[in-house]
C-alpha positions in Angstrom: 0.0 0.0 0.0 3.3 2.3 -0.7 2.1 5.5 -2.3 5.8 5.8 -4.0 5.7 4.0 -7.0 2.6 2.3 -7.0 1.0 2.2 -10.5 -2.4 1.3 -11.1 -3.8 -1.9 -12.1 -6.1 -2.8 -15.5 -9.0 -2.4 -13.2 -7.9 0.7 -12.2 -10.3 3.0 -14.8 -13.7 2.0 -12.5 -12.4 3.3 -9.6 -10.9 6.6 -11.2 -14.6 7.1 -12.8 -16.7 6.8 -9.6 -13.8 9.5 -8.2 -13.6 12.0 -11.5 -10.3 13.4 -12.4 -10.9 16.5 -10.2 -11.1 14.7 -6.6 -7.9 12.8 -7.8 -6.3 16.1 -8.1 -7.2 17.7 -5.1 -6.0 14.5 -2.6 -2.7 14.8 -4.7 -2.0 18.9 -3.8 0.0 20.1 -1.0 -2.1 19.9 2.2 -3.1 23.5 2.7 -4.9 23.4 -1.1 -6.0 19.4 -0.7 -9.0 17.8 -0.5 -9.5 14.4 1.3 -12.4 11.3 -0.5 -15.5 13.0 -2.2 -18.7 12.2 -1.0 -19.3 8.7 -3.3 -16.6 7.1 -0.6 -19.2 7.6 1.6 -22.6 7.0 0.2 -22.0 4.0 -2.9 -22.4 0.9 -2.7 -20.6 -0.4 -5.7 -17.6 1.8 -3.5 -18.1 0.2 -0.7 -17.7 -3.5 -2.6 -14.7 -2.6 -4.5 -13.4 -1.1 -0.7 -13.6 -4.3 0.7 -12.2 -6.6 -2.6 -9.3 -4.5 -2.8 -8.2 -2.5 -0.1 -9.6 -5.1 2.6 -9.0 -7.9 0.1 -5.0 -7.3 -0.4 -4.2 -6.3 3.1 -3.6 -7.3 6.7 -7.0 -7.2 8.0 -8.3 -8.6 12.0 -11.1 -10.8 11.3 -11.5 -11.9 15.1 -10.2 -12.2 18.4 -8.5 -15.1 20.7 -10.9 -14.2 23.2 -13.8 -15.4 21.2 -12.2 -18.8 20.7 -10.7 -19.8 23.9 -10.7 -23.4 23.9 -9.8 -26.2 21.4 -13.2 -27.0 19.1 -14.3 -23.2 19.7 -15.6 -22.0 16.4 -17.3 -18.6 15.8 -18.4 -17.2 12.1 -17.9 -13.7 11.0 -18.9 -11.7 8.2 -15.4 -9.6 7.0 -15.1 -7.8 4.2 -18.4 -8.5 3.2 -17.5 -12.7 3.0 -18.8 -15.6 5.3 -15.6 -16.6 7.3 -15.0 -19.2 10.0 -12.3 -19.1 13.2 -11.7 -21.7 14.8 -9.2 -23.8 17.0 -8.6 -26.7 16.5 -7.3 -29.9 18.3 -3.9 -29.0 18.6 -5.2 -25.2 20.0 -3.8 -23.9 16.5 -6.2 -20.8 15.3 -7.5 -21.1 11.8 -9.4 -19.8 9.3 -11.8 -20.8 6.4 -14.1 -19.3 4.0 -17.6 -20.3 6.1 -18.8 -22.2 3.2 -19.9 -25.9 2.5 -17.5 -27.1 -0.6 -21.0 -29.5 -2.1 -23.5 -26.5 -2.5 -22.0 -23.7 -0.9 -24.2 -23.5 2.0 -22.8 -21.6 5.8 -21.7 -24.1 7.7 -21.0 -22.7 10.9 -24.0 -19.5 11.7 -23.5 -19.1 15.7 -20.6 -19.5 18.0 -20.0 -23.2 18.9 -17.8 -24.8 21.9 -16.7 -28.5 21.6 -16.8 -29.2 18.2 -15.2 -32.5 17.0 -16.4 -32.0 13.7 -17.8 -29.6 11.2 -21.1 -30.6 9.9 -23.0 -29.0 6.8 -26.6 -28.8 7.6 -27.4 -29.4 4.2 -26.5 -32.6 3.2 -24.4 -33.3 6.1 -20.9 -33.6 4.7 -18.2 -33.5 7.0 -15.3 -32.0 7.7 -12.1 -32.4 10.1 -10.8 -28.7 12.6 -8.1 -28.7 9.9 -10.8 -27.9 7.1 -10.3 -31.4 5.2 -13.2 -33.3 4.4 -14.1 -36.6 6.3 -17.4 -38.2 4.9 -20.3 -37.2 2.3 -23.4 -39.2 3.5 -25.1 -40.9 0.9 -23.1 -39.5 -2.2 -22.9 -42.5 -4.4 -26.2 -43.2 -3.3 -28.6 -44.1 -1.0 -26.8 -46.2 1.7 -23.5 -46.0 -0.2 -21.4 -43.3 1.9 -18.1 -41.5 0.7 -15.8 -42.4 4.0 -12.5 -39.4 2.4 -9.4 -41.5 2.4 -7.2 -39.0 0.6 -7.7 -35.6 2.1 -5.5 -34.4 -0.4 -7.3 -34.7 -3.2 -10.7 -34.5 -1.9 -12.5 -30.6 -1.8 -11.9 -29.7 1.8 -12.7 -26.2 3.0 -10.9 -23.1 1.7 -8.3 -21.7 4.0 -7.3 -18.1 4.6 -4.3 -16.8 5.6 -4.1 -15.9 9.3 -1.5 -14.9 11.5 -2.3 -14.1 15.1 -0.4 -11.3 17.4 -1.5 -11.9 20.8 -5.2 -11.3 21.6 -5.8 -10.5 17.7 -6.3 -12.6 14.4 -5.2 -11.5 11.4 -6.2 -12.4 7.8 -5.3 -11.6 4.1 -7.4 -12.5 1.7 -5.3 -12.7 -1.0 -2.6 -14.2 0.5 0.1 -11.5 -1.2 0.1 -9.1 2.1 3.9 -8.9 3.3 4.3 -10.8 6.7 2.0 -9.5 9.2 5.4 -8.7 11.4 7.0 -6.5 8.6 3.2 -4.9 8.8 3.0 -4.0 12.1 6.6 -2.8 12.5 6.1 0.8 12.3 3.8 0.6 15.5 6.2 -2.1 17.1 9.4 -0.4 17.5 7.5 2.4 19.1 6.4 0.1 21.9 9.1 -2.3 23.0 8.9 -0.7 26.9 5.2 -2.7 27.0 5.1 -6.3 27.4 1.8 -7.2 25.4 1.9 -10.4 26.7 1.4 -9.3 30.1 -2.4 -8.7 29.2 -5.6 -11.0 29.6 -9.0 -9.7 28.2 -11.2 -8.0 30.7 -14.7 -6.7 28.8 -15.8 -5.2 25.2 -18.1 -2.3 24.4 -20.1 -2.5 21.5 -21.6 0.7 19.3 -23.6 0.5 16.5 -23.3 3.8 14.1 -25.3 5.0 11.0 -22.3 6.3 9.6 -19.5 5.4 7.0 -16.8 3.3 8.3 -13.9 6.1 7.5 -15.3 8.3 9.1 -15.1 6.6 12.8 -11.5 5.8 11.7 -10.8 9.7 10.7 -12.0 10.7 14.0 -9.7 8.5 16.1 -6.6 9.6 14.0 -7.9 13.1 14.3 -6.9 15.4 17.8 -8.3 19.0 16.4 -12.0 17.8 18.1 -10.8 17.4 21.6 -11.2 20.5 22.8 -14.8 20.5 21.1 -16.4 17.4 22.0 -14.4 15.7 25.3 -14.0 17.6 27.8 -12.8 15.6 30.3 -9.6 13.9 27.8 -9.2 17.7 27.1 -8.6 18.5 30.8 -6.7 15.1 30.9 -4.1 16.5 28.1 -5.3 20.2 27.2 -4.4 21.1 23.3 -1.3 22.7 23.9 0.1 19.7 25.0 -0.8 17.8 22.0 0.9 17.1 18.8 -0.7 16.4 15.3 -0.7 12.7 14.4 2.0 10.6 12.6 2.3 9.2 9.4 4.9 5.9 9.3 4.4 4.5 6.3 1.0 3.3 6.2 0.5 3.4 10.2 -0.5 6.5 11.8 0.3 6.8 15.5 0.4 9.9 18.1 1.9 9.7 21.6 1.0 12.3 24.4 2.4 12.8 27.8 0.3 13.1 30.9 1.3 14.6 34.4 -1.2 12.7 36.5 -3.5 9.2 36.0 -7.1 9.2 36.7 -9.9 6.8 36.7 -9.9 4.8 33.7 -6.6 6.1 32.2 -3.6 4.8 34.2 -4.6 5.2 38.5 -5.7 2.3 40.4 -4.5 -0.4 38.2 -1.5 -2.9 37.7 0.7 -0.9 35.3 3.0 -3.2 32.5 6.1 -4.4 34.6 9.4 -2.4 34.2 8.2 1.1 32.8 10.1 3.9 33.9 8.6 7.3 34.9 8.3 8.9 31.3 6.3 5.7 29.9 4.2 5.9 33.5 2.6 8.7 31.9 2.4 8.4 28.6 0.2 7.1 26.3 0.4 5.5 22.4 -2.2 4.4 19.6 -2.3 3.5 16.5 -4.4 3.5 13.6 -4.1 0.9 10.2 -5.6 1.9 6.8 -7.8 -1.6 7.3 -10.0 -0.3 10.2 -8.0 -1.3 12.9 -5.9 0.2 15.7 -4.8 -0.4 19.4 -3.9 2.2 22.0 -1.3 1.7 24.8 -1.6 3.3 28.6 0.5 2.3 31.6 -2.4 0.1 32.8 -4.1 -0.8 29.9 -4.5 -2.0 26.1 -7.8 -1.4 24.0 -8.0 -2.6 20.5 -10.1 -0.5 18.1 -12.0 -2.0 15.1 -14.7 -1.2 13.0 -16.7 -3.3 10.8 -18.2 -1.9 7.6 -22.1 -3.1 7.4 -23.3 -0.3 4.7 -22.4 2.5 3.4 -23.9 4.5 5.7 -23.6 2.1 8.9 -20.8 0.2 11.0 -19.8 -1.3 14.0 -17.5 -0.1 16.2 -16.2 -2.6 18.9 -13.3 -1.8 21.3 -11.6 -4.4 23.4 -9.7 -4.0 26.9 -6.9 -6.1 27.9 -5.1 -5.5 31.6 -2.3 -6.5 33.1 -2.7 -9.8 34.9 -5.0 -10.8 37.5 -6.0 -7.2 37.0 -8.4 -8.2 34.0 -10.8 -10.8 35.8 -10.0 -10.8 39.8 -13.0 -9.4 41.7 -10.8 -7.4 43.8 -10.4 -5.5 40.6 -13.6 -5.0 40.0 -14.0 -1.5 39.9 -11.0 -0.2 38.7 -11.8 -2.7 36.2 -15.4 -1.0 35.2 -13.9 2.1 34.6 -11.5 1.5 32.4 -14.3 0.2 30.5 -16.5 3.2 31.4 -14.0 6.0 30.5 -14.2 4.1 26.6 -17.9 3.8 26.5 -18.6 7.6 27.2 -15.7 8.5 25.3 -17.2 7.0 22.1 -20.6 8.1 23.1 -19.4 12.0 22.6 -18.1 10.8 19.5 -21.3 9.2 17.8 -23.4 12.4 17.1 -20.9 14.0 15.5 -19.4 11.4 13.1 -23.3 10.7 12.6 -23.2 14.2 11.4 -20.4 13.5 8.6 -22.8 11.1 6.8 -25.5 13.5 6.6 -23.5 15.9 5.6 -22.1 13.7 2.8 -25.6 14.4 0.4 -25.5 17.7 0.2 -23.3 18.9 -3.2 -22.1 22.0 -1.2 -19.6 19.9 0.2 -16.6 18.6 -2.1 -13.8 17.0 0.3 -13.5 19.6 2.6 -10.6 22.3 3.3 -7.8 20.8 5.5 -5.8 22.2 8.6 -2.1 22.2 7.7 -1.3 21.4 11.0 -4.1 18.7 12.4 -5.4 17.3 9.2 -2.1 15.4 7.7 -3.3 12.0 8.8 -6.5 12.2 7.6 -5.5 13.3 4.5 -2.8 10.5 4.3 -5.6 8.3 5.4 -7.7 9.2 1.9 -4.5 9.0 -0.4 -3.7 5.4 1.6 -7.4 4.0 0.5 -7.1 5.6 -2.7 -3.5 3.8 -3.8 -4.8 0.4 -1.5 -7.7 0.8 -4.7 -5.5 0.8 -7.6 
């Protein structure tokens, strides 16, 4: 997804139509004459399904969480990037990952979270299928009474696999199966937090927010820091704007870091922090944001994991995961420290949702043609636009 040198492929000319010549000028200008993604990035469709074959399609994307599989013969379906997919682990406690479909007719195999399974079953016509995808039996294929008992996996049509790579509490997935290794992906944000042990963390609650708005725009907002002042006042009293810095770009990661003179509920106080900081990561915090809807955000005491599903155009689903340190995630003495942490996220987002609600609206009226930038806050976003733009061609 390198902007440098990227040239576009033959299928190129029905992305540049649905954009005209014009918006593809104005992401291209310097920043204080640019223009981030015209409306039709936001209100099509046809957009939306090339979005999720190409940018989604070709790239590191996470498609679940080792949370929601905890055990061996845990399964759970998911719909990502507008495609039927099944996690599971299997006997050996490896995670995998298959296209959720039946190879016979094509019919969802798995359609709610399962615990124990031995087996996949199609409900169909009941063929079977082994944790490691291949196929087992085919009742009655031959004919009635004359069952199809798969002696050579290898040959026979077992379930598709996807490519998946999982780093700590997150699964990954490309598509395509062309993406770079995840590690090489997730460098950029790595090497900016080797004082945090990751590992250290154990999952401790999710809250869940569904939003009539387009999935960019919850991403633009979280890579954003001009609304602060605006719309949170209590992360503005927290770290006022004169004490924060536009966000990064790193390649195709954008990160910010801000410093912090003293914890509070929810955000560093009361909790375990990661073992061995020293004072200046004490009270400091990181996050970062990927092109593919993803990001994670590191405090002293905590990690949360930011995702966002595209379900239309003009809706998604936002769903932000905690992870503490320890004990410190699931001991009842932690309890409360616990619940705001969890709190602090919830009515963080909540001042959010109006306003990014607003963006959608806004996205009908003609008046409105990409929008003029700040120089000094608005380089992410705009990298964010170019980023989707080349992840198109």
């Amino acid at each position: 997804m390198e902007r440098q040198g990227s040239s576009p492929r033959p299928d190129w000319n029905d992305v540049a139509a649905m954009l005209g010549p014009d918006a593809l000028e104005a992401l291209d200008r310097p920043i204080d004459q640019a223009s981030s993604l015209p409306n039709v990035c936001y209100t099509s469709g046809a957009w939306q399904r090339l979005e999720q074959e190409r940018l989604f399609g070709r790239s590191w994307f996470v498609a679940g969480f080792t949370q929601d599989i905890p055990n061996n013969g845990d399964a759970v379906p998911v719909t990502a990037a507008g495609l039927p997919l099944l996690i599971l682990r299997d006997h050996d406690g490896a995670v995998r990952v298959f296209h959720n479909v039946c190879r016979h007719r094509g019919a969802v195999l798995v359609d709610k979270p399962c615990s124990g399974l031995k087996i996949l079953t199609c409900p169909y016509h009941a063929w079977a299928y082994g944790l490691d995808g291949s196929l087992r039996t085919r009742p009655h294929f031959h004919g009635g009474d004359r069952h199809d008992i798969v002696k050579d996996a290898a040959s026979a049509p077992g379930l598709a696999p996807i490519r998946a790579e999982v780093w700590h509490h997150w699964i990954f997935v490309n598509l395509s199966g062309e993406a770079p290794p995840l590690a090489d992906y997730l460098d950029p944000a790595l090497s900016r937090i080797e004082a945090y042990d990751l590992s250290a963390t154990r999952y401790a609650g999710t809250v869940h927010f569904d939003i009539q708005t387009n999935w960019k725009f919850a991403l633009e907002n979280y890579i954003e820091p001009y609304h602060v002042f605006a719309a949170h006042p209590r992360l503005h009293a927290f770290v006022p704007m004169a004490k924060r810095m536009p966000s990064q770009i790193d390649d195709h990661v954008m990160w910010n870091r801000y410093s912090f003179k003293k914890a509070e509920a929810g955000r560093g106080e009361g909790l375990p922090h990661f073992p061995g900081l020293d004072d200046e990561a004490a009270h400091q915090g990181f996050w970062f944001i990927l092109p593919t809807a993803f990001g994670f955000e590191v405090y002293p005491d905590h990690v949360a994991s930011f995702r966002v599903d595209p379900v239309a155009p003009d809706r998604c689903h936002e769903r932000i995961d905690i992870y503490l340190i320890g004990d410190a995630a699931t001991a009842p003495d932690w309890h409360e420290q616990r619940q705001a942490v969890l709190d602090m996220w919830d009515d963080l987002n909540h001042e959010d949702i109006g306003l990014i609600e607003s963006l959608q609206k806004g996205r009908s009226s003609p008046a409105y043609d990409g929008g003029r930038l700040s120089p000094y806050w608005d380089e992410a976003p705009l990298h964010l636009s170019r980023m989707i733009i080349d992840g198109m061609r």
